[in-house]
C-alpha positions in Angstrom: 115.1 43.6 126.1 115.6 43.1 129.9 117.0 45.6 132.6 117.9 44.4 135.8 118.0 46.1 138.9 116.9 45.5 143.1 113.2 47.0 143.6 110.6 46.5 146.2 106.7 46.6 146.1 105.8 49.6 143.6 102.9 50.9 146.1 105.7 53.2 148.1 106.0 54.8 144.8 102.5 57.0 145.2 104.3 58.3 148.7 107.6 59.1 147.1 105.7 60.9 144.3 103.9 63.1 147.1 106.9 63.9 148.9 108.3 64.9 145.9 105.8 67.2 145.5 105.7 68.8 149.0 109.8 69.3 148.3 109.0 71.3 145.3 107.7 73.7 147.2 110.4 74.1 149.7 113.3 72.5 148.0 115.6 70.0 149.1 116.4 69.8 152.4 120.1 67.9 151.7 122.0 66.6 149.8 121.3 63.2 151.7 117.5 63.7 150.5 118.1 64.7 146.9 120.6 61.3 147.4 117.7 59.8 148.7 115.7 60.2 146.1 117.8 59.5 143.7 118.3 56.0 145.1 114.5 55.5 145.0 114.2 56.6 141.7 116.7 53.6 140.3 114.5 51.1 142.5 111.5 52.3 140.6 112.5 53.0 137.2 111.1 49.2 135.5 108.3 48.7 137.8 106.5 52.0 137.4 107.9 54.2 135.2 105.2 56.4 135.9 106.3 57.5 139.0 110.0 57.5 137.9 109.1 60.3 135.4 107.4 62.1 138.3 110.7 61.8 140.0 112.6 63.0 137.2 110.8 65.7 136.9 110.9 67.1 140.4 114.3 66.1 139.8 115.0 68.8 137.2 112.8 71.2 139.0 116.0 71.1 141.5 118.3 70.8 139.5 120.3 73.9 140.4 120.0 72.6 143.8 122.3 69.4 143.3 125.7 68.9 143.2 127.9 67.6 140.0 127.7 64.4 140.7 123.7 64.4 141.1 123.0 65.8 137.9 125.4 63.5 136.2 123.2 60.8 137.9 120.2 62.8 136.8 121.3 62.6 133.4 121.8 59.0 133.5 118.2 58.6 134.5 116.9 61.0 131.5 119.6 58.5 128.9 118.2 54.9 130.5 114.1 56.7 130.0 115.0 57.4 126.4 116.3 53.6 126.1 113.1 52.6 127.8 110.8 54.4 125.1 112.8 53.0 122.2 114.4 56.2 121.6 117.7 54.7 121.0 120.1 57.3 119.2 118.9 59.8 121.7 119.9 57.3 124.4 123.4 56.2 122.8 124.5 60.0 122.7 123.3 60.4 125.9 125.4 58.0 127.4 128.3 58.2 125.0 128.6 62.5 126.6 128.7 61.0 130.2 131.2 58.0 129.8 133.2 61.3 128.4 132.8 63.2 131.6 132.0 60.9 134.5 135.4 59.6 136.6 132.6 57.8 139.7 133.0 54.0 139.0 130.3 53.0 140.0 128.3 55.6 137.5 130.9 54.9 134.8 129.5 51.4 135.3 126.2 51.7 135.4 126.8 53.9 132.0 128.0 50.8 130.4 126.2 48.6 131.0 123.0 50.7 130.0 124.5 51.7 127.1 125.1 48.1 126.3 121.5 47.3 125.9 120.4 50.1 124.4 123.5 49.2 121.8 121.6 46.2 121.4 118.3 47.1 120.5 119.7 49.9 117.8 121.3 46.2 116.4 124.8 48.1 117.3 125.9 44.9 118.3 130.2 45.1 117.9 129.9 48.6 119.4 127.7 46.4 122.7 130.6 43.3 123.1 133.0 45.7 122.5 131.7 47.5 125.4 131.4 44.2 127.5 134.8 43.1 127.4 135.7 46.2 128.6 133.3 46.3 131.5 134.6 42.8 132.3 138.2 44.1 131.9 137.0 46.7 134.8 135.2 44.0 137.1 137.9 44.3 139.6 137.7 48.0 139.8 134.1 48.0 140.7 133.5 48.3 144.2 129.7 48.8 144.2 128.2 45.7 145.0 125.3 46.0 143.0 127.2 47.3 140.0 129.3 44.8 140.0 126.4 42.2 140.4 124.8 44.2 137.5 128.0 43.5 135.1 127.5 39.7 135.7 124.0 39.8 135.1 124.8 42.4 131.8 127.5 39.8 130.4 124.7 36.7 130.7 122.4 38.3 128.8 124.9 39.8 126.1 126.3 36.3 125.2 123.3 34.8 125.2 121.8 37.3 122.6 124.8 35.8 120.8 123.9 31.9 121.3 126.9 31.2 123.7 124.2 29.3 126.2 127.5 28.2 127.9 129.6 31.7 128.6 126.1 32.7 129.5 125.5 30.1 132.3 128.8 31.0 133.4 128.0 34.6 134.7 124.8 33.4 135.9 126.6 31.3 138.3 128.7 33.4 139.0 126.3 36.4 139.8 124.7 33.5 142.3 127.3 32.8 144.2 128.0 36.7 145.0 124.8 38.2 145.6 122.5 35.6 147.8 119.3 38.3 148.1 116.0 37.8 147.2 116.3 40.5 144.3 119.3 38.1 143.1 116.8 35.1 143.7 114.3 37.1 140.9 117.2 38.3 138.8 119.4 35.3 139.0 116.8 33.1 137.9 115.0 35.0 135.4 118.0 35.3 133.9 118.3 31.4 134.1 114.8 30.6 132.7 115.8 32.9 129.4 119.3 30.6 129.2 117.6 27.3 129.5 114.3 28.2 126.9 117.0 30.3 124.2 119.0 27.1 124.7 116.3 24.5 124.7 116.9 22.9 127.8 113.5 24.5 129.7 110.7 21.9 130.3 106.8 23.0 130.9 107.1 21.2 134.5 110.4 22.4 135.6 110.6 23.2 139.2 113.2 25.9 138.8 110.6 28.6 137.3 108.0 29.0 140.2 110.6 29.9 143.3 111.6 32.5 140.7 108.1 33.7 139.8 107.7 33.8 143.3 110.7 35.6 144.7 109.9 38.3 142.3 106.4 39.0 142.8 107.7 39.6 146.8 109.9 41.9 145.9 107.6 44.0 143.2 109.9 42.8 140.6 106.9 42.9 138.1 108.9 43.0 134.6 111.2 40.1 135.5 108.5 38.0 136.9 106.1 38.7 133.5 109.4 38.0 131.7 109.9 34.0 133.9 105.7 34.1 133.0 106.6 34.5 129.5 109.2 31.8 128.9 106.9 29.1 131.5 104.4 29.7 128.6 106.2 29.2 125.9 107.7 26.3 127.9 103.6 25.7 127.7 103.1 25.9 124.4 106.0 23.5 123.5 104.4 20.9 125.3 101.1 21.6 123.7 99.3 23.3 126.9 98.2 25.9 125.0 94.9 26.0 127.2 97.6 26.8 129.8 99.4 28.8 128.4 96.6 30.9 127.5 95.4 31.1 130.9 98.7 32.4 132.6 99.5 34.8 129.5 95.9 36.3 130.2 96.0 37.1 134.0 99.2 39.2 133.3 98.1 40.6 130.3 97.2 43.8 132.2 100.5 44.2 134.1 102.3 44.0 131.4 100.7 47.1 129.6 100.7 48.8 132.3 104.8 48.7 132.2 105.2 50.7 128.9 108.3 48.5 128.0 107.2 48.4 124.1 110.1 45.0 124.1 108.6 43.0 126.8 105.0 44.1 125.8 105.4 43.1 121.9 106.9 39.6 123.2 104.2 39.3 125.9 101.9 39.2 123.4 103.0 37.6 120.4 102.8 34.4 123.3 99.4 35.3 124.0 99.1 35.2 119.9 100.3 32.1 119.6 98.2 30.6 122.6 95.2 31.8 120.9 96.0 30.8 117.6 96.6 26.9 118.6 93.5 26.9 120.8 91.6 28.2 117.8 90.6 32.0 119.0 91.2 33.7 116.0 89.9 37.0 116.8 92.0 37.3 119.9 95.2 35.4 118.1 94.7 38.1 115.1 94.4 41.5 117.6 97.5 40.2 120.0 99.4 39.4 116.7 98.3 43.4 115.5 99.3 45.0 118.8 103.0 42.7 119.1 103.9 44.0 116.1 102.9 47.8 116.8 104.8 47.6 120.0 108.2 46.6 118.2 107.7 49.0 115.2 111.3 50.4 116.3 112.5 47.0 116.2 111.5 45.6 112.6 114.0 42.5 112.6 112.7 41.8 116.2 111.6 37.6 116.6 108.3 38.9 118.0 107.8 40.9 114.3 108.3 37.3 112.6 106.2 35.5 114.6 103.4 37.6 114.8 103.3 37.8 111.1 103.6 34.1 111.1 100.1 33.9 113.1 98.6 36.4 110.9 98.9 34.2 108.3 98.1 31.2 110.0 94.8 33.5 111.1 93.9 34.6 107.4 94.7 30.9 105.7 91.9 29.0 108.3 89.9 31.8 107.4 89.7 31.1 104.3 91.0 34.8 103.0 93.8 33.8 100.5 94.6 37.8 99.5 95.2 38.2 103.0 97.2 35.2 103.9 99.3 35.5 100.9 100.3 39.1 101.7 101.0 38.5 105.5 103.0 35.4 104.3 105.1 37.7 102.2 105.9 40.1 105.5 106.3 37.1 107.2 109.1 35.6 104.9 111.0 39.5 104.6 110.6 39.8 108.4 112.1 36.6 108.7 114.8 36.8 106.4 115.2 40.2 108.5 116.1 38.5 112.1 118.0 35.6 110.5 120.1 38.4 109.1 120.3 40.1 112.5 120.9 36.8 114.6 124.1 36.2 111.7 124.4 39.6 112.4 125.3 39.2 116.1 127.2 36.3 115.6 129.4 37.9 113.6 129.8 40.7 115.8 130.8 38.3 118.7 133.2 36.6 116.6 135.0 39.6 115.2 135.2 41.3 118.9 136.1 37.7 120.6 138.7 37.5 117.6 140.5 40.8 118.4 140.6 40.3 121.7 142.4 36.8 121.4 144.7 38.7 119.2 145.3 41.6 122.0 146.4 38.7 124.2 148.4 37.6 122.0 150.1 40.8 121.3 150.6 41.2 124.6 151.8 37.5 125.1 154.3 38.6 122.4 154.9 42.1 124.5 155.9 39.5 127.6 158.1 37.9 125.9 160.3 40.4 123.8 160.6 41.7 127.3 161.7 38.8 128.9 164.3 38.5 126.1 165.6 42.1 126.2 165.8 41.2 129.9 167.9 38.3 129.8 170.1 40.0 127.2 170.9 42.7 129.9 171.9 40.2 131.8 173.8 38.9 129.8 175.4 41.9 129.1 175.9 42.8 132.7 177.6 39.3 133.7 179.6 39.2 130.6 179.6 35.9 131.1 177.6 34.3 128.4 179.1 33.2 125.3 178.4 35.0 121.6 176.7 31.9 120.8 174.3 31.6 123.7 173.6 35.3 122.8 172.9 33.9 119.3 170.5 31.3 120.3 168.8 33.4 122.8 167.9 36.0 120.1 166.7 33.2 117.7 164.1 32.1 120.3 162.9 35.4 120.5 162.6 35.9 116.9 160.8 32.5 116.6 158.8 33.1 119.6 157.1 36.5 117.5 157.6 34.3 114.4 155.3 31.8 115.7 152.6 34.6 116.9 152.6 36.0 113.9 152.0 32.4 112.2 149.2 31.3 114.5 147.6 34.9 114.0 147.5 34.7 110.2 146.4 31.1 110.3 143.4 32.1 112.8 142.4 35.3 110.3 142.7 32.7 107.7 140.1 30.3 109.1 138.1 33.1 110.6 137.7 34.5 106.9 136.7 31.1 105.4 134.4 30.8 108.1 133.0 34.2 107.2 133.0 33.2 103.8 130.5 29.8 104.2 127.3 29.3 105.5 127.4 26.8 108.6 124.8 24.7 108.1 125.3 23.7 104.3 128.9 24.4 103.4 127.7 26.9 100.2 128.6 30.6 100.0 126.5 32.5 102.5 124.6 35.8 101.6 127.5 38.2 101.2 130.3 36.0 99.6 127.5 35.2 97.4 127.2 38.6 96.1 130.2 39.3 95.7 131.4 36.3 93.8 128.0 36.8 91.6 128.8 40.2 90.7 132.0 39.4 90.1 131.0 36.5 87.4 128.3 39.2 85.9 130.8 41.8 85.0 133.1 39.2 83.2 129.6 37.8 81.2 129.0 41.7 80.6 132.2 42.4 79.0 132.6 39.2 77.3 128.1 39.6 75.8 127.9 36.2 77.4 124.4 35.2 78.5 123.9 34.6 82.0 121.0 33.3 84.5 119.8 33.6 88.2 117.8 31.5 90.0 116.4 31.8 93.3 115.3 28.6 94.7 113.0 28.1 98.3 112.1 24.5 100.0 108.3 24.3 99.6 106.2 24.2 103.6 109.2 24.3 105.0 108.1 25.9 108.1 105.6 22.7 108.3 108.5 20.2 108.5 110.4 22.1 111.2 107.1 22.2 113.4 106.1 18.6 112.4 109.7 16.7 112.6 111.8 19.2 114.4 114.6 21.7 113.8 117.2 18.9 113.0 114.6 17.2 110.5 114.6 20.9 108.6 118.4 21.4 108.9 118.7 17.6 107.1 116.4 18.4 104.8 117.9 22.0 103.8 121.4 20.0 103.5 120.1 17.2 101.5 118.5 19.7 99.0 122.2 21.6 98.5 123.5 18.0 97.9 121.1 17.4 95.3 121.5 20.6 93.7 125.2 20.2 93.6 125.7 17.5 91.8 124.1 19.5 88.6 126.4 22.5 88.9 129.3 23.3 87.2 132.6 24.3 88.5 131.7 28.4 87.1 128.1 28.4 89.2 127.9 30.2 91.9 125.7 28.1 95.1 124.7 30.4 97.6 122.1 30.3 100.8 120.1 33.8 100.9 118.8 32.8 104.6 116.2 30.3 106.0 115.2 27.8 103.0 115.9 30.4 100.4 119.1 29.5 98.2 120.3 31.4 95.0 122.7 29.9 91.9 124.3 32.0 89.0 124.5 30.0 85.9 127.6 32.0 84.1 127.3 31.9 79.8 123.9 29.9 80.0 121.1 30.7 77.9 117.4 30.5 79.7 116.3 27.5 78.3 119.5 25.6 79.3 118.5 27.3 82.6 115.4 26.0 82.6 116.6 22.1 82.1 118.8 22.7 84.7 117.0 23.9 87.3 113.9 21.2 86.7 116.5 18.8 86.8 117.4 20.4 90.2 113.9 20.2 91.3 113.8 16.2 90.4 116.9 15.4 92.6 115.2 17.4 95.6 112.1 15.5 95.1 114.0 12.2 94.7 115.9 13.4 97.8 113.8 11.0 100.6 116.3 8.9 102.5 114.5 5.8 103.8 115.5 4.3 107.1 115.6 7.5 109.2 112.4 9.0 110.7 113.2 12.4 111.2 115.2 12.4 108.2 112.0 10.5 106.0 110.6 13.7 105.1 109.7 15.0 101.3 110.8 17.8 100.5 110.2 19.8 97.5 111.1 23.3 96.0 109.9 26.1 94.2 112.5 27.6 91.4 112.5 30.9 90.1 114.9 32.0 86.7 115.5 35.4 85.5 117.9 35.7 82.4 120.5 38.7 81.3 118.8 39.1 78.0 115.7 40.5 79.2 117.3 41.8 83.1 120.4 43.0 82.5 123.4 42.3 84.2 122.6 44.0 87.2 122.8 41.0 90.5 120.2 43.3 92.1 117.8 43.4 88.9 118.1 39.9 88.4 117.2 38.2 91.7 114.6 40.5 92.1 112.8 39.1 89.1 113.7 35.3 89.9 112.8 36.1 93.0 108.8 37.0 91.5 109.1 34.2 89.4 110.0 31.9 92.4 106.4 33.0 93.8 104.7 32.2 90.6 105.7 28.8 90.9 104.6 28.9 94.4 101.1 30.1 93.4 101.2 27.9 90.3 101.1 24.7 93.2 104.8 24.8 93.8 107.3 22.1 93.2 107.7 23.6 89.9 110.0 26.0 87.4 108.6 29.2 86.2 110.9 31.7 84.2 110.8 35.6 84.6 108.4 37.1 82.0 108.6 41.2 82.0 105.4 42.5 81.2 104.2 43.5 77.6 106.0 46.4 76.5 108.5 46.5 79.4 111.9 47.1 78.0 114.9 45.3 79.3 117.1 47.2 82.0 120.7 46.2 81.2 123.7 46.8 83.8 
């Protein structure tokens, strides 16, 4: 998580800190003071948040001291330190109680675009575009120049959290072109560095990350300039510098703890992880891997979880420890399954609040134009001079004009539901159509005492080909294997893509051992799957199948995948590329739906 904000050199901050203790003892002189420090207190808030919560709490001391307006502030300050810590349904109510009180604009907006972030980190995420179209709605309203800065900087990173690199870029600009400071310099560009790295456009050597680096260490800017420091080394460790990497990661390793921002402390370090891990430090790689994911325990589907996991079992496997490289494998695949859950999830957030916004336009498009009709049929009334027939004609337009809204409207919800429907990369039913249709075919083998299988299906190493070949080797290869597997299914199966390389099929009325031939079958077509003639496309891929049956499950979609699901890792222990059925153990009675 980033928060953005002007600040300057955090050594004023033991000065304000005394002052504010000498004014404790005589209270506030004026409002301008209390206004004063106020002001200072938003300058300092990122960069030491020690001294902020000095602030705040001469702040309160005062309290009865301030006007309406300063407390409101006040409390503003008290919601953003909650936000800070991680304490994020403390924070949301917070600010939800003063967006229902506050009429200043430029607090009202400051509110938002708070709240926004911390909407994102409690993985609110149509609640947090809901809340930036609205602050964009309000952009001409906003007369504070750093507010409104703030709202361009707030709508970069929002959309880029949701992959739109593009809309992102956009703002950026934009912000650029409207504040030409320093603090935009540091702000601006970090901002920029995250777009280009999330987007994979940032090179080790590019010449746009030290000016930034640079601007913000003048200004005391420490969390945005460890943030640049953070993307320049993964930049780093892309080009295989890890040496390098390692080297700037470690100078700032310090800084960065000292900021308390658990987000940008747990990414700081999963980095430093990583460096260590591909320059063969273990110890260090295994302890920065620990602390990364202890800094985002409030953020369990957080990237930095996954990875960190990911070099914990990289760790324990060259160490030889197979126990312990197995079972930080396994928190490595739930983690991940976790964030690509969430990063579907924030798609699909985008997409539903984008959606109903096109639609609001389009209502009001509509509005526009059943006014402009009732407007012309006044004057047509007024004139008299029309004919019945142009009258006629004129209300036919109108009615085709909302006729033809309401067409283009069904047809988008139409393609918007398919779209939810399918998974992007493969064309199969994503996670939840796929339980839904599963359950559905369950119930009807229930009712009908038909016997039914599941099998959960994962592409062997498949972390190893994306590293080795690249992401669009893996995505041909996770396509290739649905291809193969489709041409064995049956128009009753149900094909569905859990997340990552992890797939799942119902076979409807089929005993196990059918099952069983089916799915080796399945597992000889992947196998057979190399296409020649391609390098990045020349890559052998194998999978691991799993098969749990109604007869000793049940019919319960749950029951079932979880026991394909533990004979999938049987096969995987067994040497993978194999078939292994669901065995309950000895005495173990079946738990039918």
């Amino acid at each position: 998580m980033k928060f953005w904000r002007k600040s300057r050199p955090a050594v004023l901050a033991g000065l304000i800190v005394a002052l504010a203790l000498l004014m404790g003892s005589i209270g506030f002189a004026s409002t301008q003071s209390v206004d004063q420090f106020l002001k200072r207190a938003d300058q300092i808030k990122l960069d030491d948040n020690d001294a902020f919560s000095g602030l705040l709490k001469q702040l309160d001391a005062q309290s009865n001291q301030l006007t309406e307006l300063q407390r409101d502030w006040l409390a503003y300050f008290h919601a953003w330190q909650s936000g800070y810590l991680g304490e994020y349904p403390q924070a949301l109510a917070a600010f939800h109680d003063l967006l229902a009180r506050v009429s200043d604009p430029t607090l009202r907006a400051r509110t938002r675009i708070s709240l926004i972030y911390d909407q994102v980190n409690a993985m609110h995420y149509e609640d947090a575009y809901a809340t930036v179209s609205n602050l964009l709605e309000s952009l001409p309203q906003i007369t504070d120049r750093n507010a409104h800065f703030l709202v361009l900087i707030t709508a970069a990173y929002l959309y880029t959290y949701a992959g739109q690199y593009d809309l992102a870029l956009g703002y950026i600009d934009q912000a650029a072109a409207y504040d030409h400071s320093e603090s935009s310099v540091c702000i601006v560009g970090d901002s920029r560095v995250e777009v280009l790295y999330e987007s994979g456009k940032l090179r080790s050597d590019d010449t746009r990350i030290q000016p930034v680096i640079d601007a913000c260490r003048r200004i005391g800017a420490v969390n945005d300039m460890n943030s640049a420091i953070r993307y320049q080394a993964r930049a780093l460790l892309d080009a295989h510098r890890a040496d390098d990497a390692s080297k700037v990661l470690r100078a700032h390793d310090a800084e960065v703890l000292a900021s308390h921002s658990a987000a940008l402390i747990s990414d700081f370090r999963v980095t430093l992880a990583q460096a260590c891990l591909l320059t063969g430090d273990l110890g260090h790689a295994n302890e920065y891997a620990q602390s990364a994911i202890a800094y985002a325990n409030k953020q369990p589907f957080a990237k930095s979880v996954t990875e960190a996991y990911d070099v914990l079992y990289q760790v324990a496997k060259r160490q030889g420890d197979d126990a312990a490289a197995l079972a930080w494998h396994e928190k490595y695949a739930a983690a991940d399954k976790g964030y690509l859950n969430d990063v579907s999830a924030r798609a699909l957030a985008y997409q539903m609040v984008h959606q109903r916004v096109l639609d609001n336009q389009r209502q009001l498009e509509a509005a526009n134009d059943a006014n402009r009709l009732l407007a012309l049929q006044q004057q047509v009334e007024a004139q008299r001079a029309r004919t019945r027939l142009l009258y006629m004609l004129l209300l036919l337009s109108g009615l085709l004009i909302v006729g033809g809204w309401a067409y283009r409207t069904k047809r988008s919800q139409i393609k918007f539901q398919k779209l939810a429907r399918r998974d992007g990369l493969t064309g199969i039913f994503n996670r939840q159509h796929f339980f839904d249709s599963a359950q559905d075919s369950l119930r009807y083998c229930a009712k009908a005492s038909r016997e039914a299988c599941v099998v959960v299906m994962d592409l062997d190493h498949f972390k190893s080909v994306n590293d080795m070949h690249g992401h669009a080797a893996g995505d041909d290869a996770l396509k290739r294997a649905v291809a193969a597997c489709q041409v064995s299914l049956r128009s009753i199966d149900v094909f569905g893509r859990l997340g990552g390389e992890e797939f799942a099929i119902l076979f409807p009325d089929c005993p196990l051992t059918v099952a069983r031939q089916r799915a080796d079958a399945m597992r000889e077509s992947i196998a057979a799957s190399r296409r020649e003639g391609d390098a990045a496309a020349d890559v052998l891929v194998t999978a691991s199948f799993g098969i749990a049956g109604t007869p000793e499950c049940g019919y319960n979609l749950a029951t079932l995948l979880a026991a394909a699901d533990d004979a999938m890792y049987a096969a995987k222990r067994a040497g993978r590329n194999r078939v292994e059925a669901y065995q309950p153990a000895p005495g173990t009675a079946a738990t039918p739906a």
